[in-house]
N, C-alpha and C positions, 0 to 999 in steps of 0.2 A: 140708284143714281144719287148722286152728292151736290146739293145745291148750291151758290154761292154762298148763300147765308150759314151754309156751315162749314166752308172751309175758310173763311176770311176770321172764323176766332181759331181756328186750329192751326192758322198759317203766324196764327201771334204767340205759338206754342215755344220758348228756345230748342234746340236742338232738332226738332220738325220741320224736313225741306218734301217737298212734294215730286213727284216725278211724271210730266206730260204723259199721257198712255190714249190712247185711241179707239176705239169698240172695233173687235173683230182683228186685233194686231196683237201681239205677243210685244212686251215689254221684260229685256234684262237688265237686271241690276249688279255692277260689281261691287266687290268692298272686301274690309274685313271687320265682320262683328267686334273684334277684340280692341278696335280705333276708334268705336262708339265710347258712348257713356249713358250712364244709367236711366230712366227719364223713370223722377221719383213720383210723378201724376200723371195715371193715365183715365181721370175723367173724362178727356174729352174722347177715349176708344169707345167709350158705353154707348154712344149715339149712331156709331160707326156702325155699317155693317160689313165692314169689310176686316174691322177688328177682331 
Protein backbone atom coordinates (compact mmCIF):
# COMPACT_ATOMS: atom_id res chain seq x y z
CA UNK A 1 0.00 0.00 0.00
CA UNK A 2 1.23 3.72 -0.98
CA UNK A 3 0.75 6.36 1.67
CA UNK A 4 0.10 9.89 1.24
CA UNK A 5 3.32 10.85 2.35
CA UNK A 6 4.82 9.15 -0.65
CA UNK A 7 2.89 10.02 -3.42
CA UNK A 8 2.59 13.82 -2.63
CA UNK A 9 6.63 14.02 -3.64
CA UNK A 10 6.11 11.74 -6.59
CA UNK A 11 2.97 13.70 -7.71
CA UNK A 12 5.68 16.88 -7.79
CA UNK A 13 7.61 14.41 -10.38
CA UNK A 14 7.05 16.52 -14.31
CA UNK A 15 5.74 14.11 -16.61
CA UNK A 16 4.16 11.70 -13.64
CA UNK A 17 0.18 11.81 -13.60
CA UNK A 18 -1.34 9.13 -11.42
CA UNK A 19 -4.40 6.99 -12.41
CA UNK A 20 -7.44 6.32 -9.69
CA UNK A 21 -7.50 2.25 -9.38
CA UNK A 22 -9.62 0.56 -6.52
CA UNK A 23 -8.60 -2.85 -4.69
CA UNK A 24 -10.21 -5.79 -6.33
CA UNK A 25 -11.21 -3.74 -9.89
CA UNK A 26 -9.05 -4.03 -12.98
CA UNK A 27 -7.79 -0.82 -14.21
CA UNK A 28 -7.05 -0.08 -18.30
CA UNK A 29 -4.87 2.25 -19.56
CA UNK A 30 -4.59 3.61 -23.31
CA UNK A 31 -1.87 5.47 -24.98
CA UNK A 32 0.94 5.37 -27.01
CA UNK A 33 4.50 4.85 -25.50
CA UNK A 34 5.97 6.56 -28.63
CA UNK A 35 3.90 10.34 -27.19
CA UNK A 36 5.69 9.93 -24.01
CA UNK A 37 9.09 11.15 -23.14
CA UNK A 38 12.04 9.99 -21.45
CA UNK A 39 11.95 10.64 -17.56
CA UNK A 40 15.77 11.11 -17.06
CA UNK A 41 15.16 10.23 -12.86
CA UNK A 42 13.81 7.47 -11.70
CA UNK A 43 14.74 7.72 -7.82
CA UNK A 44 11.74 8.10 -6.80
CA UNK A 45 10.80 4.23 -8.48
CA UNK A 46 13.36 2.67 -5.73
CA UNK A 47 10.76 3.29 -2.80
CA UNK A 48 8.16 1.99 -5.03
CA UNK A 49 6.93 -1.31 -4.87
CA UNK A 50 5.05 -1.30 -7.62
CA UNK A 51 8.31 -0.19 -9.82
Amino acid sequence: MVTLDRIKPMAEIPGVSFIKSEKGKSVIVTGNLKTGSIMDDLEWAELSSMA
